[in-house]
N, C-alpha and C positions, 0 to 999 in steps of 0.2 A: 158823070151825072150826079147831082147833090139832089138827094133829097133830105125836103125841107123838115122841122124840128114837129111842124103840126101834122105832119101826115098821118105815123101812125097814132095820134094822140084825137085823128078826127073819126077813126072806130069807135064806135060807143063800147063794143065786147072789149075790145084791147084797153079800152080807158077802164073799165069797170074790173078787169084781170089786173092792170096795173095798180090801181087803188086798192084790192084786195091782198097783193103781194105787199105793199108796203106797210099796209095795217098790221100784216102776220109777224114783217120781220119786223116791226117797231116792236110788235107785243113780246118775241123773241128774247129780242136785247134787253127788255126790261124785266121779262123773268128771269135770266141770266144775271142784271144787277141785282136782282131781289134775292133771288138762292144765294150770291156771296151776300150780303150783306145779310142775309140770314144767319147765315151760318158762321161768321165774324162775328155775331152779336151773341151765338151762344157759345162760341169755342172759347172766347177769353184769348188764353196764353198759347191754345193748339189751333189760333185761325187758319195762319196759313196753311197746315197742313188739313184742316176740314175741309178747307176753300179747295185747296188743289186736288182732294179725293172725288170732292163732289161737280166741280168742274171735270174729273177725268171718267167718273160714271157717264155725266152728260154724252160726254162722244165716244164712248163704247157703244151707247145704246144708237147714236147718230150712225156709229161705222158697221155694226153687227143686227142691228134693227130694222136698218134700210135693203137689206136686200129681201130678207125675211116679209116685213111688210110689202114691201113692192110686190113681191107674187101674189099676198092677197087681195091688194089694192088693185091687182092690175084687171078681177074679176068683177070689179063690184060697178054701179057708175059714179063718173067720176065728180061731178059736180056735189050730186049728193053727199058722198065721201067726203072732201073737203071742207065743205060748210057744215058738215057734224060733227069734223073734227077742229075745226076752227071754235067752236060754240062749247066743245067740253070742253077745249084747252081755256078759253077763257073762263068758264064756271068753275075748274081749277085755280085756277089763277085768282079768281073769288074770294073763292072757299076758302085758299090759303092765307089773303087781305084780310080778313075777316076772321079769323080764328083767334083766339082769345089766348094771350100770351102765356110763354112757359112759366112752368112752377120754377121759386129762385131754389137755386141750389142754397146749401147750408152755411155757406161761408158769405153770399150774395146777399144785397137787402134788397126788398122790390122798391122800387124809383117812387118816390112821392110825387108828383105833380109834372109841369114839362122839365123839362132836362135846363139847366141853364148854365152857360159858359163862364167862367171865370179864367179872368190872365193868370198866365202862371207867376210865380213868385219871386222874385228877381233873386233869393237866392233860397237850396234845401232848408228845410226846420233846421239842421243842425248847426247850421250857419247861423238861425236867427238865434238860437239856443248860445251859442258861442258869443254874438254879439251884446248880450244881455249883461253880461260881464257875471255868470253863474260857472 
């Protein structure tokens, strides 16, 4: 027996549960690229290793969190629950968009205007230094 691709898509609850799971993990993924590229943008020369600390808190909290929560989620109701915790994670997620860039470190300048790309230079200064005939 097949059943067809619209069955469970013709529940209004199951389409509304579906649409809500895909919002959650979309917004997921997207604080996931925001935290690295957060934290790239202030580590400089230690990203990788910011990146990999803060990516490996992320799933302690996912692996040691979840069971702890679970018991107290498991008292509360549940709808409610979710859509409060869907609403701070986004007012977080806000907060964070919105917060007004760090102070540069001492060695750093702050960025005058947008960022603009330039080709790199077909060869080092010391090449163009050497070509000069000095």
């Amino acid at each position: 027996m097949r059943i067809p691709l619209r069955g469970p898509l013709a529940n209004s609850a199951y389409r509304r549960m579906l649409g809500a799971q895909v919002i959650a993990l979309v917004g997921t993924g997207l604080t996931t690229v925001a935290l690295t590229l957060l934290a790239y943008d202030l580590a400089n020369r230690n990203a990788g290793a910011v990146v990999g600390v803060a990516l490996a808190l992320k799933m302690v909290v996912y692996v040691f969190g979840a069971p702890l929560i679970t018991a107290v989620a498991a008292r509360l109701p549940r709808r409610r629950l979710l859509v409060t915790l869907d609403l701070l994670r986004a007012g977080g997620v806000a907060a964070t968009s919105s917060a007004a860039p760090p102070p540069t470190s001492p060695g750093r300048s702050a960025p005058r205007g947008p960022a603009r790309w330039s080709p790199p230079s077909p060869c080092p200064p010391s090449c163009a230094v050497s070509a000069s005939g000095a």
